[in-house]
C-alpha positions in Angstrom: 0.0 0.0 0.0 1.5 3.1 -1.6 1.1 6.5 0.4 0.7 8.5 -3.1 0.5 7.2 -6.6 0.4 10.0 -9.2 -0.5 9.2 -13.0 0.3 11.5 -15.5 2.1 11.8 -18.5 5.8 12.6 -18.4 6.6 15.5 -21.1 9.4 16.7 -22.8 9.1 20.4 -22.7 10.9 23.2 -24.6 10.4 26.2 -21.7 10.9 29.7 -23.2 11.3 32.3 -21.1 12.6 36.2 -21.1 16.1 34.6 -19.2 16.7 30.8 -21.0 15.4 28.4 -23.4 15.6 24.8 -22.1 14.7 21.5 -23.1 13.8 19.1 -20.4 11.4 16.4 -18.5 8.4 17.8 -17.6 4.4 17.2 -16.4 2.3 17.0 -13.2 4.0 13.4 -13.1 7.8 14.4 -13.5 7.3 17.4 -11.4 5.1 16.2 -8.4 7.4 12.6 -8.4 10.7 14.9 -8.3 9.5 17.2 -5.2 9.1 14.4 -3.4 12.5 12.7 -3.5 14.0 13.7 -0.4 11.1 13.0 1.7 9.7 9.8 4.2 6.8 8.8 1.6 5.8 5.5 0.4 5.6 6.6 -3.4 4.8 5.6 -6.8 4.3 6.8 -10.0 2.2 5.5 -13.1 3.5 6.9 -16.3 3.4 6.5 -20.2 6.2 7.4 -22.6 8.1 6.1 -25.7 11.2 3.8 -25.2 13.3 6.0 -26.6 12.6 8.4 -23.6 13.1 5.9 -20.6 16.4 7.4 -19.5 14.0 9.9 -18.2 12.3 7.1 -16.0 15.4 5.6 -15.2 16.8 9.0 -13.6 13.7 9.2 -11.4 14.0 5.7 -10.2 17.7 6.7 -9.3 15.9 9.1 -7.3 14.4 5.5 -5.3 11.0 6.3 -6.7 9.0 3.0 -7.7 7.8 3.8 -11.7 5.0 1.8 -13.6 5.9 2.9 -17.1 3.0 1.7 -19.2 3.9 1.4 -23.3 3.6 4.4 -26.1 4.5 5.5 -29.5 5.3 8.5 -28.8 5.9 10.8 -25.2 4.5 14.3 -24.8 6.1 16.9 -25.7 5.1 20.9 -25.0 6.9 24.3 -25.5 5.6 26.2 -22.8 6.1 30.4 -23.2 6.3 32.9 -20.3 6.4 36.5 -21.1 7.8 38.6 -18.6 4.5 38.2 -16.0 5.0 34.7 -15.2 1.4 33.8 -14.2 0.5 33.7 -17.6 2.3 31.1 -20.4 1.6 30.4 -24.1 1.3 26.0 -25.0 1.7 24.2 -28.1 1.7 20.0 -28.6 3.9 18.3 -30.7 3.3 14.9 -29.6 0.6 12.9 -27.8 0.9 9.4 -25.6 -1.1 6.6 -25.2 -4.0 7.2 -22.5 -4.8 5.9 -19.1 -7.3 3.2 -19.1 -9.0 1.1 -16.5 -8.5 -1.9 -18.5 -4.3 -0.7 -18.7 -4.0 0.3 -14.5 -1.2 -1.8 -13.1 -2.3 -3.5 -9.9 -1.5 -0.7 -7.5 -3.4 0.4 -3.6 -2.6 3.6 -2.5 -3.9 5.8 -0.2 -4.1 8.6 -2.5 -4.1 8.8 -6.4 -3.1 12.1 -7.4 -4.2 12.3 -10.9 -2.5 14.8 -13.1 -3.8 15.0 -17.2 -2.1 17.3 -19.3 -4.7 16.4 -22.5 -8.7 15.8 -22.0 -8.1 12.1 -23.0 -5.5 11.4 -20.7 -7.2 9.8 -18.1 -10.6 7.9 -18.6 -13.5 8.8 -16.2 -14.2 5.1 -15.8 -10.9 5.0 -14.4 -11.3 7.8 -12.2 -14.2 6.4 -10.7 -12.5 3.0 -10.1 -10.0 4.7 -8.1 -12.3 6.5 -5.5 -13.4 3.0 -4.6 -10.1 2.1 -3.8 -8.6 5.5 -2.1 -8.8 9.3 -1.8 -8.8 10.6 -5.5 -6.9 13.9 -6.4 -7.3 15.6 -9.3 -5.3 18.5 -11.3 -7.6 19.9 -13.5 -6.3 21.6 -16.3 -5.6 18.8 -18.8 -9.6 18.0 -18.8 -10.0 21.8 -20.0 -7.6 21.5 -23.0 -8.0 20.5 -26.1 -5.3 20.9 -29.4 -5.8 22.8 -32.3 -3.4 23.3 -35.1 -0.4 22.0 -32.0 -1.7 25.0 -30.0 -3.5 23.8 -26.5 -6.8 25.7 -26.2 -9.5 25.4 -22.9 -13.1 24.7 -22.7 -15.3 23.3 -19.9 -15.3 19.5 -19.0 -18.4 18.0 -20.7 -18.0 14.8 -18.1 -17.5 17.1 -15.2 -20.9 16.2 -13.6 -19.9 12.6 -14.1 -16.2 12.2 -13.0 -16.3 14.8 -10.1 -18.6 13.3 -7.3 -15.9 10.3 -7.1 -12.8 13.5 -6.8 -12.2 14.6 -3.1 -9.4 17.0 -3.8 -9.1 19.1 -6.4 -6.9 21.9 -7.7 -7.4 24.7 -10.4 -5.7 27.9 -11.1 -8.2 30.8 -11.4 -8.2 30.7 -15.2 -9.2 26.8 -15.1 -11.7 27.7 -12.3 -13.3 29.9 -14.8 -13.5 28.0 -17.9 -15.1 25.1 -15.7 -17.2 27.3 -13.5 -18.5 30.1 -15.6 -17.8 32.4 -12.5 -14.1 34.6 -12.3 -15.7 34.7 -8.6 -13.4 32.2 -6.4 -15.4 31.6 -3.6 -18.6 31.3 -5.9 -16.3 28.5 -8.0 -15.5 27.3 -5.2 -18.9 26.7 -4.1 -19.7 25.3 -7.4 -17.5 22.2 -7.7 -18.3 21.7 -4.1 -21.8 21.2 -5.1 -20.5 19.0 -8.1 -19.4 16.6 -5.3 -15.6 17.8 -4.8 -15.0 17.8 -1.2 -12.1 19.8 -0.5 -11.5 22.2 -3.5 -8.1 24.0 -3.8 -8.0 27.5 -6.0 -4.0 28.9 -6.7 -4.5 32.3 -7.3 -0.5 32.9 -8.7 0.5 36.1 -6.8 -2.1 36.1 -4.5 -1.7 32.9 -3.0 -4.8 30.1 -2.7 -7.7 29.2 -1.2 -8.9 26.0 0.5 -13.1 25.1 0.3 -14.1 22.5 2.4 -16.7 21.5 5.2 -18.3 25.1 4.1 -15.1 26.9 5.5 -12.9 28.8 2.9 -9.2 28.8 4.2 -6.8 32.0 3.0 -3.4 30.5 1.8 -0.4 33.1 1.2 2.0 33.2 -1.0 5.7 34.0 0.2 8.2 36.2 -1.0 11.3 34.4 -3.5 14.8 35.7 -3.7 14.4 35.8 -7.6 12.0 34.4 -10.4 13.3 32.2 -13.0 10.8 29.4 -13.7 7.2 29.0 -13.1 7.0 25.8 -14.6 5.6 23.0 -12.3 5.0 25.4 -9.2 1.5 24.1 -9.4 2.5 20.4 -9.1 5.0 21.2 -6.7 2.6 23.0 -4.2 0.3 19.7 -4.6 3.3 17.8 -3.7 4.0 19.5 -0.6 0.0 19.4 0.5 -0.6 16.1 0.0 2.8 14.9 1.2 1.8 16.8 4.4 -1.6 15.6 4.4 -0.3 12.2 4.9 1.7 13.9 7.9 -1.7 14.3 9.6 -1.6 17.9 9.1 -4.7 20.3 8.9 -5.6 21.9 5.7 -4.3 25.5 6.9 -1.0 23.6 7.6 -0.7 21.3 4.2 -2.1 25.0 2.6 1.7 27.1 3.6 3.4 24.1 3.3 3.1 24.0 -0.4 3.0 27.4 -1.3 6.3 27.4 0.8 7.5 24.7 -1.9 6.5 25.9 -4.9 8.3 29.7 -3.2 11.5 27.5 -3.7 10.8 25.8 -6.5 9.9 29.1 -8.6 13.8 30.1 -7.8 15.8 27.9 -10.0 14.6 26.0 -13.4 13.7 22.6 -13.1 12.0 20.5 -10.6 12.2 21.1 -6.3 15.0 19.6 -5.4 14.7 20.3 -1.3 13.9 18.9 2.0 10.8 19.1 4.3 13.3 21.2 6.5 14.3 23.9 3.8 10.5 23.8 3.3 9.8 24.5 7.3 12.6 27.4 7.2 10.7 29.3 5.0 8.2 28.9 6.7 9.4 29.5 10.4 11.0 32.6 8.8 7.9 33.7 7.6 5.6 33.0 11.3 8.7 35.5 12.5 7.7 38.4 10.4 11.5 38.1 8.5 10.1 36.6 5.1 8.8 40.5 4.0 5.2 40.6 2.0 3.8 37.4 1.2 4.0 37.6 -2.9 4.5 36.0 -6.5 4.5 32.4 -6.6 2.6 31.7 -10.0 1.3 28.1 -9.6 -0.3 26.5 -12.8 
């Protein structure tokens, strides 16, 4: 029995920002599975990607992370674009992979599956439903919203939303996703609404303005914390979902699990590439912060 299995897609992504190009791993998957490396959690990740890219596998089960890595023609692959305000980033799709099925789910128990599509055919509903019966389902919602056009991604609501959502008890979209699925730019009324849809703890990243927690009818304020510098945005959303549920599974409270993430993704957002800390780097910034010595609580985009 696993504490956390995410399934997701690993990607290769060109990033493009105002300071680098870079080509490298990326996806809920890559990301969340990376943050986690240096901490006391029973793990696993469910994956698809071509042969030709398992060195990427291979380097994060150097890392001592257990990898299902399910058969495909081909392995994602996104340029993702920042212009100089990093909440905001531009996708195209070169390449698809092979989706998740029910009938293609390795034999794993976990405690919680962390879902994380990147395409609205990533992850069948029938599978999503599965899993609730067998643990706490958490869902990353953006890849439901897109669809491709012409290699560029585009959003629109989930049709199957009323279907898939009553077996989801966490859930995480950034205000733009809370929109398109909602119909509301009001966060605590989209909040409200996926509640209602069945959700039962409904997390809303709000990029320089922290996040929000709905659940049990109480709305819990998140901050976000200052950075020394900004250099990459890219997985700050799957890094803050990291830290939560990793502290989740700690016992903590939702307030707790809440800072601890958007602590994460504050170090995360310093340096390209995936988190590559400690729960006690993690608890620094925070302890600095609870001390008044962290300075306004801003900018941490988290997608």
């Amino acid at each position: 029995m696993y504490d956390i299995c995410t399934i997701g897609h690993i990607t290769l992504d060109k990033v493009v920002t105002d300071q680098l190009v870079k080509f490298m791993p990326g996806g809920t998957s890559f990301y969340f599975s990376k943050a986690l490396r240096n901490f006391d959690v029973n793990y696993v990740l469910v994956t698809a990607l071509a042969a030709k890219e398992s060195a990427v596998v291979d380097d994060i089960r150097h890392d001592g992370i257990d990898v299902w890595a399910l058969p495909s023609e081909h392995t994602v692959y996104f340029e993702n674009i920042y212009k100089s305000n990093q909440d905001h980033r531009e996708q195209n799709v070169h390449h698809t992979a092979a989706s998740f099925t029910l009938a293609g789910m390795p034999p794993v128990e976990a405690r919680i599956f962390h879902l994380g599509p990147l395409l609205s055919d990533d992850i069948s509903v029938e599978l999503v439903q599965s899993l609730a019966r067998k643990g706490t389902v958490s869902l990353d919602i953006q890849g439901y919203l897109r669809y491709v056009k012409a290699k560029k991604v585009f959003y629109r609501d989930w049709v199957a939303k009323k279907e898939a959502l009553p077996s989801v008890t966490i859930l995480k979209a950034n205000e733009f996703e809370m929109e398109v699925i909602t119909g509301t730019s009001d966060v605590r009324d989209g909040a409200r609404y996926l509640a209602d849809l069945g959700v039962r703890e409904v997390i809303i990243t709000l990029g320089s303005k922290g996040s929000i927690v709905y659940t049990g009818d109480q709305f819990y304020t998140i901050p976000a914390f200052t950075p020394s510098g900004i250099v990459d945005a890219t997985g700050c959303g799957d890094t803050y979902m990291a830290g939560y549920l990793w502290k989740k599974t700690q016992g903590a409270s939702v307030q707790e699990a809440g800072e601890f993430g958007a602590a994460m993704a504050t170090l995360k957002i310093e340096s390209s590439g995936p988190f590559s800390g400690t729960p006690e780097t993690v608890e620094n910034i925070l302890k600095h912060s609870r001390l008044g010595k962290a300075g306004n609580r801003v900018v941490v985009p988290t997608f």
